[in-house]
N, C-alpha and C positions, 0 to 999 in steps of 0.2 A: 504494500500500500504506500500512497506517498503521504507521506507527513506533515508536506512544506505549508499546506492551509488548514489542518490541526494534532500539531506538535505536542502538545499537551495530552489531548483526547486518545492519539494511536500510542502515547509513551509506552510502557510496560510496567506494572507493577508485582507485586507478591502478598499472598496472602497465605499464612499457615504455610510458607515454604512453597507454595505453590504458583506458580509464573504466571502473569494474565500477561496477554499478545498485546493489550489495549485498558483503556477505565470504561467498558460500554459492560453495562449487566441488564440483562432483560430481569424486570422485577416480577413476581409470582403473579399470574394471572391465572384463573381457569378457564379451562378450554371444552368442557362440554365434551371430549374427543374421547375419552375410556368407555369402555363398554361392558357391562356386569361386572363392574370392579376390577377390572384386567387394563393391564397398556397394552396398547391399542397398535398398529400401524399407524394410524392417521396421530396418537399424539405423540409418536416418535416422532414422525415426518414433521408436524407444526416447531420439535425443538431442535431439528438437527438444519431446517430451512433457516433459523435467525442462527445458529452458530453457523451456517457456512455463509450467510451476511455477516458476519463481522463481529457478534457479540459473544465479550470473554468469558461472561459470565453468565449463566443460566440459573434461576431461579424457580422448580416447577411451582405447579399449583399447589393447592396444599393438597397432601397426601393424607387419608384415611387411615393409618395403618395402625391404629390403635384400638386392644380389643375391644373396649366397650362401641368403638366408632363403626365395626362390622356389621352389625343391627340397625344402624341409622339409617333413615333414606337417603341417597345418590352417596354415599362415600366416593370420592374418589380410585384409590387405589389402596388395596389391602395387602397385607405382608405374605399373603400366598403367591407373590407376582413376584417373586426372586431370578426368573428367568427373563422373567418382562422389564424388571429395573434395568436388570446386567445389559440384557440388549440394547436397550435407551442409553444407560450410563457410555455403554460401547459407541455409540453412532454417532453421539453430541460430542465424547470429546476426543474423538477422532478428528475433529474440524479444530484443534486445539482450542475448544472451548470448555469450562470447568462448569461439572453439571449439579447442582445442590437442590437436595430436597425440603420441602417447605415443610413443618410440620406445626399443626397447630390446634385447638379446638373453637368451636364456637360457642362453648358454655350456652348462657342463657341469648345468644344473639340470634335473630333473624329478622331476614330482611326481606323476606315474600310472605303472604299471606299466612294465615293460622297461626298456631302456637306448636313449638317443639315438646313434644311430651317426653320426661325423662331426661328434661335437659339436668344438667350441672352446675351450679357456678362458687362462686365465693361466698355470699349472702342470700338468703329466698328474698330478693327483688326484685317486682318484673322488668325489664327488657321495654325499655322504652320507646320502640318501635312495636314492636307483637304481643308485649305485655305477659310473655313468657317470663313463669315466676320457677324458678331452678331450684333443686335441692341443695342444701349448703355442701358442700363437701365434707368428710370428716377426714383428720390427718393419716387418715390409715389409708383414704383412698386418692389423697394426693401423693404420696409418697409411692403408693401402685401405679399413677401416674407417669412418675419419675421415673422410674424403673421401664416401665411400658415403652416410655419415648425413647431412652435410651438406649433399649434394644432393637427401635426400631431404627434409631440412627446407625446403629452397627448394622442391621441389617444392609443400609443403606449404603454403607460403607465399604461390605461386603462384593457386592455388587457394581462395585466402579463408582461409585459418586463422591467426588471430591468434598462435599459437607454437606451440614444442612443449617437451615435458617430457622428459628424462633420467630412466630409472626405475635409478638406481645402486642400487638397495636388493636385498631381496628373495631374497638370494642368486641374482641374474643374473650377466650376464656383468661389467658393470662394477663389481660389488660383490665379485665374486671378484678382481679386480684390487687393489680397495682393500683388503682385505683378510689380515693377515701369515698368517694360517692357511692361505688358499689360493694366495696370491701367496707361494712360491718361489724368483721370479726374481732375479738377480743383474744385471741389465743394466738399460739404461735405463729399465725399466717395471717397477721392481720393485728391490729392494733396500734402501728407506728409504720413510718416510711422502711424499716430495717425488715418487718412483720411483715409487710405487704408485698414485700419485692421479694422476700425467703423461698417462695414457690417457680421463681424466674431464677434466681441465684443458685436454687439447687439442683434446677435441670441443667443451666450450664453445667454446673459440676461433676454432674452423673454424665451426661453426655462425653464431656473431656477425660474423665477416669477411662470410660469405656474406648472408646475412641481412639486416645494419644493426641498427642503436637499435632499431627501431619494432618489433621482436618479441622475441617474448614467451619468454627461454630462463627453464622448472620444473628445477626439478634435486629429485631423490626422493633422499635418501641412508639409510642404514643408524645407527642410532640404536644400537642396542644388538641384537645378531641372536642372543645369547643362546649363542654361542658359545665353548666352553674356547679361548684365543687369538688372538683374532678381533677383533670389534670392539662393546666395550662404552663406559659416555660417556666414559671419557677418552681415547679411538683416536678418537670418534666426533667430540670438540670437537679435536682435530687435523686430521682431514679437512673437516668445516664452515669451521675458520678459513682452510685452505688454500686451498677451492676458490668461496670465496664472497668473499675478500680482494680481488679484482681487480672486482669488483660488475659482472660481466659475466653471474650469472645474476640474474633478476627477481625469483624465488622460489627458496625452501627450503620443504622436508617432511622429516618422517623417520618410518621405518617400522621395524618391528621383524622377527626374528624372518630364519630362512633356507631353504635347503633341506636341512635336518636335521631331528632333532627339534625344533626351535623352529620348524618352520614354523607352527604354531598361533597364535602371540606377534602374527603379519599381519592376523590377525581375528581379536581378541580379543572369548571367546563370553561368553555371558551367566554362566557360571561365576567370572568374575568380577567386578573391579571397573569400574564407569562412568568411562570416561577415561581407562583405566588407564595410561596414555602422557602424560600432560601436566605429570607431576613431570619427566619426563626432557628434555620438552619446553621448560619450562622454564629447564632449566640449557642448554641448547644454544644459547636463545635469543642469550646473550652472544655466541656462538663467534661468529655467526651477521652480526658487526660492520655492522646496521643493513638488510639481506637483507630483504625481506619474508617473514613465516613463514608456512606453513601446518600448521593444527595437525587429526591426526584420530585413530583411533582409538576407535571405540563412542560416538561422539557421535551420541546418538538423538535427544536432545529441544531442542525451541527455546530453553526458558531455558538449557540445559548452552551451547547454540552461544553465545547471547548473553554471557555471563559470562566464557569464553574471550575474546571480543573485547573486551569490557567492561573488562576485568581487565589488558589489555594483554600476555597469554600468546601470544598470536598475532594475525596481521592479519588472516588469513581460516580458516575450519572447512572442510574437507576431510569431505563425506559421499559413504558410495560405498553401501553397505547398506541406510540409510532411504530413500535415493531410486529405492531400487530398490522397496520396499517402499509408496512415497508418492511420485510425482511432484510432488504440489503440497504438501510438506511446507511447504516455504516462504510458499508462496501463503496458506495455509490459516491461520500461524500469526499473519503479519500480517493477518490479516483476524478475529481473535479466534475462529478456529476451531482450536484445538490440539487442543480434544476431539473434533477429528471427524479426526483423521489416524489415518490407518493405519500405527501404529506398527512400526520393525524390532525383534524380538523377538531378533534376535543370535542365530541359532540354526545360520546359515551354511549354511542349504539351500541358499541360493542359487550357494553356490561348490561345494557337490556336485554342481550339475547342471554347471555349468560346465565342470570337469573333468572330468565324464563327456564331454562334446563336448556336449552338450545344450544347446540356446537356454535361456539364464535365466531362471528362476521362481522367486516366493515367495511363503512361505507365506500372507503375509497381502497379497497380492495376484496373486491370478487373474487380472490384464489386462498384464501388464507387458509392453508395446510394444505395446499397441493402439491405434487409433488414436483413441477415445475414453478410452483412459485415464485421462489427465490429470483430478483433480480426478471420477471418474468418477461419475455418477449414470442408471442404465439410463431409457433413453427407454420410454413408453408401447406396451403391445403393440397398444390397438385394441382389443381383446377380453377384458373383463371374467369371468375364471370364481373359480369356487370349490374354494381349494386347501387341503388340508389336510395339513402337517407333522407329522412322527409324530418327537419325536427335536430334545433342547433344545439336542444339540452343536455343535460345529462346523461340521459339513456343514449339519445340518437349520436352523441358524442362518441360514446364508451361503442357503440356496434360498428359506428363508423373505422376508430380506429385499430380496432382489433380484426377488423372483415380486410382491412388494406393492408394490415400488416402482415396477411396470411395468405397477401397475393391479391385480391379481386382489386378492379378496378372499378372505386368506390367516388361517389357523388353526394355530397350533402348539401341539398338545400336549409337556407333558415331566413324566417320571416323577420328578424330584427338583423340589423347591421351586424350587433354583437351578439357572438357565443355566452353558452350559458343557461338560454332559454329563465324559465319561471324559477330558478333556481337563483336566477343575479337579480330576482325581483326582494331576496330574501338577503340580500349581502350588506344594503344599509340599513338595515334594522339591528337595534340590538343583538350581539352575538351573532352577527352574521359575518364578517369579514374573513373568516378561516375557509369559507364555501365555497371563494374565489379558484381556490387551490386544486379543486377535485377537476373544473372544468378547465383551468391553466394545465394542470398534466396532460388530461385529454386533449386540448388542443395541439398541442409540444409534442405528442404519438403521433396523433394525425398528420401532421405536415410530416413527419420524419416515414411517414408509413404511405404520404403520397394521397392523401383524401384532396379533391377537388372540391374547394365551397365554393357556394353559390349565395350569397347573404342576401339579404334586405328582399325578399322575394318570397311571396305565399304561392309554393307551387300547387299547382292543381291540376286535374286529373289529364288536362291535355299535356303540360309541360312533362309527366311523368312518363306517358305514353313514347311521347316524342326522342325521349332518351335508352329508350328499348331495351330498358332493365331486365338482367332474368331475374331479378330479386327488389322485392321492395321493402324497407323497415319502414314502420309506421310511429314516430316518436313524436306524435303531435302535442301530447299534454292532455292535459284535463281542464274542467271549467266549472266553479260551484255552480252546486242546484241552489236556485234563490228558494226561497221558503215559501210554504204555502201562506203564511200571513203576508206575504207583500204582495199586491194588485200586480198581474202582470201589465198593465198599463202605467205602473208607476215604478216598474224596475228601470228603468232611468235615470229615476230620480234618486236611488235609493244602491249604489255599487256591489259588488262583490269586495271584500277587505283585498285581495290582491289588485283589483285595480282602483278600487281608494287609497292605498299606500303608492303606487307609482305616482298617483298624485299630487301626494305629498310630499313625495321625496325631496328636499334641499330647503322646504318651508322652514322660516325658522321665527318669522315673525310670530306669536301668541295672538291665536283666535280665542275669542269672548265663546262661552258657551260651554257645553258636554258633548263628552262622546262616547257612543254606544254602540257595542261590537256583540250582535247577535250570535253566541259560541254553540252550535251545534259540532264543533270540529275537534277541535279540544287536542288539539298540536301546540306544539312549543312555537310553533311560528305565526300562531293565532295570538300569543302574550308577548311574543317579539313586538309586534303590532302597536298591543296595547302599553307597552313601556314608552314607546318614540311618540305615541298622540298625547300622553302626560308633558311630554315637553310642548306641546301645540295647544292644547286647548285646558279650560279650567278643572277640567274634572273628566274622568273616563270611571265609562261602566261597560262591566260583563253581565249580561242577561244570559243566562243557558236554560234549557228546560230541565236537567240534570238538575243532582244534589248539590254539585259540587263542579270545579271545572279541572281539567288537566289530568282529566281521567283513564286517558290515551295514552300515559307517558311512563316510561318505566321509572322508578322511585327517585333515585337521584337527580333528575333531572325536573322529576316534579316538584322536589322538594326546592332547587332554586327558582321553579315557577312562583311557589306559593310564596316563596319569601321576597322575592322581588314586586308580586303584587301587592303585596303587604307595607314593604317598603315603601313605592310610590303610590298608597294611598290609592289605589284602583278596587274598586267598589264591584260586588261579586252579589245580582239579585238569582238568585239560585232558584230553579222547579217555576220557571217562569217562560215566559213567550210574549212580544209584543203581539198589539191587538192594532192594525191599523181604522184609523179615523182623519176627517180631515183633520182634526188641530195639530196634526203633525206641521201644516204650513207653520204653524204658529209656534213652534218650537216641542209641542205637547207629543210625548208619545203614550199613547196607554200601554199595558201590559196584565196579564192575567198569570195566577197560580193554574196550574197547569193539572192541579190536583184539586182545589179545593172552588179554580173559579174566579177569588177573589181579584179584585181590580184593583190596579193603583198607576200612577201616571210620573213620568222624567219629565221636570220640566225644563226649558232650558237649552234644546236638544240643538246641536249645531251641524254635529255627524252621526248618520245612520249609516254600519254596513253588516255585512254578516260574513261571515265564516263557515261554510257547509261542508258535506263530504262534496267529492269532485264527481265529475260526469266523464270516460274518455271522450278526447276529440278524435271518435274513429272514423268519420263519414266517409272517406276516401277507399274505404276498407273495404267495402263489398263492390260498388261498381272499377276499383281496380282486380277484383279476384271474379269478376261477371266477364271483368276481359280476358280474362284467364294467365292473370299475373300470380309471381308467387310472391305471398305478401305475408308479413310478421309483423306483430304490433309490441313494443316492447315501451316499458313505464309506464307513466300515467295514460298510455296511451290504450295499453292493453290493461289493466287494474291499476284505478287512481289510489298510490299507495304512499311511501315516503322515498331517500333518497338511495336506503340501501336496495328498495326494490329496485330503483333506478339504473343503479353503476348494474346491480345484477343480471339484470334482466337485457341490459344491453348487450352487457357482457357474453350471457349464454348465445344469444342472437349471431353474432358476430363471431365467434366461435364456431359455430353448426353450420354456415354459410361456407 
């Protein structure tokens, strides 16, 4: 690799004797890829794709391998897979990358619906997310604990794995321990900062007895979890100084955020700041009395990683997001290609699939655990045709330049000047600015793969004909259904929120009045919306007929909805529906409960638009398949969906072609 644009980043370091090529560690993500408790092929392939991009350090998911955890639903991976580690162990650090297992519990945590039964923790408290109330533990089955894990590290060790990690953060089991909010106890594991940490202190210990020097103990701690009496940095440089003073673990990290409302603070989204963890990083570093650090938290881009190291803020960068997003982020950046990475956009789709139980996907990568992944560029199909994209979006992007790169002689029309489609409608609105990226790569494939555009042009069914495609993708979009309360004589008068927001795009003078955003859609780009019209008019309101809104969205990311609406004072009339009348000229909107009937009226009203599910724009669809074209409809064009449908659905298209 060349070094000469980050010297720091490609250095080499050592940890427990052990050489990194570089400071890159993919940090523990799960991946949905094991299957009946077994590894898997595909979650070999997903850690052996980012160690042959570049990264020194591997981090799995957390592993199951403790007895009580056998019984639990979806464990990861259980201690009967000694063949299945050896092999993984084998594959990842063949690419001289060091492969370390996560091992952890989640005591009283959870973060998808119900309650854990039989859960465990330090105190019977509930779980301030699921309200999961744990048995206390007694010292006879923490200390079986200790024992457990530390055989399970040996196992792990056994097996080719250079170490494993302690995930005490997170609000798990071990962070409920350290913890005065959750830790209760008055006996030897709890009672004082020395009590509360005694259960982290003595698996390091048990681990290192069993083990020796030569592996690799990470220790993950809790940084600031954003908790009223818990642990912010000055609990947090108490339990660093404590548990890292014996220099018995190899590494330090710290992570934010718990199983509360601050679980969000763990991925921190594009809504805010880049790095936003490296002030507090910083300060801990001292605690940390000479520890090797690991620093992460929204570290996207190579110069960001470099300058952390550079700087001396940390010894190594911690990505879990971009590499999920780029496998050869690394590879790509020492090789003077940063602008050809497939940037993470921070948008945390990929933790919504994850806690659905779903194998990990993102947005802006369609191949993630494939076996061609790494670094991917589609092979030749052999057969040369002529295809023609209709649709400058995301989808019709993503099929365009994957259909040209596989040889066809490809065409894409688009109705706006600029690429991007309904996707750059979403880039000045709050936390849009990262989305630029998904359709910047794709365009950067496409010229390098030979696409032919055609812009500022709504083709139609003769222009189509006239180019005598044997293939047509259909990537036109989608368009909300207005709702049955608005006249269809007065939908004119009354937009869809996507094109009442291009309207407003660059306004910045303050209009007199309210505004009211009909939420039948209940996406994060429906509160994008409503955050940027608080800075335009006096007051904004959400009507939904629902309970509640943002009901669409997987947890963290709804949970910075609700707190950003919160924030700016945006007003939520819930199990509601306008009721149209004229005194709407007059500013007046009615509205009715949706249950009960009752009426009540906004007055004031300056903006009316709504937010619906979408409708495809497929009309092109059947009288080009009557001329006996072969046609595909990919995104919102074939199901109005979001943007992983988009990259995906293009992607397959373009592929199959």
């Amino acid at each position: 690799m060349d070094q000469s644009s980050y010297p720091a980043l490609l250095s080499p370091f050592a940890l427990a004797g052990k050489m990194l090529r570089n400071r890159v560690m993919h940090v523990a993500m799960s991946t949905r890829l094991a299957v009946d408790r077994t590894v898997t092929d595909e979650i070999v392939q997903y850690h052996v794709n980012r160690a042959a991009g570049g990264a020194a350090v591997i981090v799995t998911e957390p592993l199951g391998m403790m007895p009580h955890q056998r019984d639990l639903p979806r464990p990861q991976v259980v201690t009967q897979n000694l063949d299945g580690f050896s092999r993984w162990a084998a594959q990842v650090e063949a690419h001289d990358c060091r492969l370390i297992g996560q091992l952890q519990d989640s005591g009283r945590g959870r973060h998808y619906p119900g309650r854990t039964h039989n859960a465990q923790g330090a105190s019977a408290l509930p779980d301030d997310l699921s309200w999961t109330v744990p048995r206390a533990m007694e010292i006879d089955a923490i200390r079986t604990m200790i024992g457990d894990i530390a055989e399970a590290a040996r196992l792990l060790q056994r097996s080719g794995f250079s170490g494993i990690e302690i995930s005490a953060g997170h609000g798990h089991l071990f962070h409920q321990f350290l913890s005065p909010w959750s830790n209760r106890r008055t006996d030897l594991f709890g009672g004082d900062w020395e009590g509360r940490a005694r259960f982290v202190a003595e698996l390091i210990a048990g681990i290192r007895d069993l083990c020796g020097a030569g592996f690799i103990i990470g220790l993950k701690l809790p940084g600031d979890d954003g908790v009223p009496g818990s642990i912010a940095l000055p609990e947090a440089t108490i339990i660093t100084a404590m548990l890292t003073g014996q220099r018995q673990a190899d590494y330090v990290g710290f992570c934010q955020g718990a199983h509360a409302q601050t679980l969000e603070m763990h991925v921190p989204d594009r809504y805010g700041d880049r790095l936003p963890h490296m002030d507090l990083v910083r300060q801990l570093r001292a605690a940390a009395g000479g520890t090797p650090l690991v620093a992460f938290g929204r570290i996207t881009d190579p110069a960001e990683a470099e300058r952390v190291v550079r700087d001396g803020d940390a010894d190594l960068v911690g990505l879990g997001r971009p590499l999920v997003a780029d496998p050869a982020w690394l590879l790509k950046a020492a090789s003077n290609r940063a602008f050809d990475v497939r940037y993470c956009i921070s948008c945390n789709t990929c933790w919504g699939t994850i806690i659905s139980h779903q194998p990990i996907a993102c947005v802006n990568n369609p191949r993630v655990g494939k076996a061609d992944e790494m670094d991917f560029w589609p092979q030749p199909s052999g057969l040369q045709r002529r295809v023609t994209v209709v649709g400058g979006g995301v989808a019709g992007l993503e099929a365009a330049w994957v259909a040209a790169a596989r040889g066809h002689h490809v065409t894409l029309f688009g109705a706006s000047e600029e690429l991007g489609g309904r996707a750059r409608l979403r880039v000045p609105l709050p936390g849009g600015e990262t989305i630029t990226s998904i359709y910047d790569y794709q365009h950067t494939a496409a010229v390098r793969a030979g696409v032919t555009f055609k812009l500022g042009r709504l083709a139609d069914f003769a222009e189509i004909a006239a180019s005598r495609p044997d293939a047509v993708v259909l990537a036109c979009g989608s368009d909300m259904i207005p709702p049955d309360w608005l006249p269809p004589d007065e939908q004119a008068l009354v937009p869809d929120l996507r094109a009442a927001m291009r309207g407003l795009v660059g306004v910045t003078q303050r209009q007199r009045g309210k505004a009211v955003i009909f939420d039948t859609d209940h996406t994060e780009a429906t509160y994008a919306a409503a955050e940027m019209l608080t800075h335009i008019f006096d007051q904004v309101i959400i009507m939904t007929p629902r309970d509640t809104v943002a009901t669409d969205m997987q947890l963290v990311t709804r949970q910075g909805v609700l707190r950003r609406l919160a924030e700016r004072r945006i007003n939520v009339i819930p199990s509601s529906t306008p009721i149209w009348s004229a005194g709407f000229e007059d500013g007046m909107l009615d509205y009715a409960n949706v249950f009960t009937g009752e009426r009540g009226c906004v007055e004031d009203v300056s903006f009316l638009s709504y937010s619906t599910p979408r409708v495809p724009m497929d009309a092109l669809a059947t009288p080009l398949r009557q001329a006996g074209m072969d046609v595909h409809l990919v995104g919102d064009c074939q199901t109005a969906a979001d943007l992983l449908s988009a990259t995906a659905t293009g992607h397959a298209i373009g592929m199959a072609l």
